[in-house]
C-alpha positions in Angstrom: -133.7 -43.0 -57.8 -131.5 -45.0 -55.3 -132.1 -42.4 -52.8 -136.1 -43.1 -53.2 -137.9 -44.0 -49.9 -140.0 -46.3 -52.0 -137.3 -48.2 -53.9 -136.1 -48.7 -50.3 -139.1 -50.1 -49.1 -139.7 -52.0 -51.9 -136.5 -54.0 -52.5 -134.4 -55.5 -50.1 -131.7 -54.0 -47.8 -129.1 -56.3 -49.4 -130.2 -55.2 -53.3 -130.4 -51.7 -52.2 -126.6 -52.3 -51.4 -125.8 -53.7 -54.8 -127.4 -51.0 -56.5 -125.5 -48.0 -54.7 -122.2 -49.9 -55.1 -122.6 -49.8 -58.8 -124.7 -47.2 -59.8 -123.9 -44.6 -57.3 -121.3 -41.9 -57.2 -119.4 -43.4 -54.2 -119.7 -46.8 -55.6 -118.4 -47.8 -59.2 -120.9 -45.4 -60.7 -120.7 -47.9 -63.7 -123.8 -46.4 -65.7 -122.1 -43.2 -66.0 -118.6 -44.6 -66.8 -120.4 -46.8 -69.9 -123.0 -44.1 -70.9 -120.4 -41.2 -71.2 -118.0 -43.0 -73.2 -115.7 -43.6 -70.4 -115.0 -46.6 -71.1 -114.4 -48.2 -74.1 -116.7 -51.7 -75.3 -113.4 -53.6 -75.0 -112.7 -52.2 -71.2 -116.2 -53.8 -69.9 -115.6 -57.7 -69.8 -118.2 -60.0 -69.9 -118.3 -60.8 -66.3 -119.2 -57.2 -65.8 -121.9 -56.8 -68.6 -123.2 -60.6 -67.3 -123.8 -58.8 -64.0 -125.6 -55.8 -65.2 -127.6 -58.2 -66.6 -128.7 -60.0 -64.0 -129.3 -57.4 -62.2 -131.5 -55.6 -64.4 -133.9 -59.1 -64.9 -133.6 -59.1 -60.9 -134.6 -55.7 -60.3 -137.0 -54.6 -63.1 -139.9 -57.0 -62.4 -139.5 -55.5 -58.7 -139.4 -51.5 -59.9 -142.3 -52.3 -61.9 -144.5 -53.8 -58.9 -143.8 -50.6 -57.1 -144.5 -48.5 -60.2 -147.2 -50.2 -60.0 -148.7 -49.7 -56.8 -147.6 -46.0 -56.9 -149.9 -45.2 -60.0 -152.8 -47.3 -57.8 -151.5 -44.5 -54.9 -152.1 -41.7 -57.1 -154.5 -42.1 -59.7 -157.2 -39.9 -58.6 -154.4 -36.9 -58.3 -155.3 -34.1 -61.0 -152.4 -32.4 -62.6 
């Protein structure tokens, strides 16, 4: 997904860097580390889980404006 032409053009240069430096493999890669059990609830302090928070409110109302202008794009496509 962070590798998406779209996201790109959709969100800023500087929130594209945020999001590679935490969710991608040469960044912190921190969705993995939480979602595999890497690290343990006690190991992910608050500041942490306060910034994947405000990320996510930051970000999702802006994936879902160009979710929804990609289903406009390609509505009359036939599967």
């Amino acid at each position: 997904l962070l590798a998406s032409s779209l996201l790109a053009s959709t969100l800023s240069p500087s929130v594209m860097t945020v999001l590679r430096v935490l969710f991608s493999v040469d960044g912190i890669n921190i969705r993995n580390l939480v979602w595999h059990g890497f690290l343990a609830p006690c190991e992910l302090s608050k500041g942490w889980a306060r910034l994947l928070v405000f990320v996510a409110v930051g970000v999702c109302p802006l994936v879902s404006k160009c979710k929804n202008n990609v289903s406009r794009e390609y509505k009359d496509i036939k599967m």
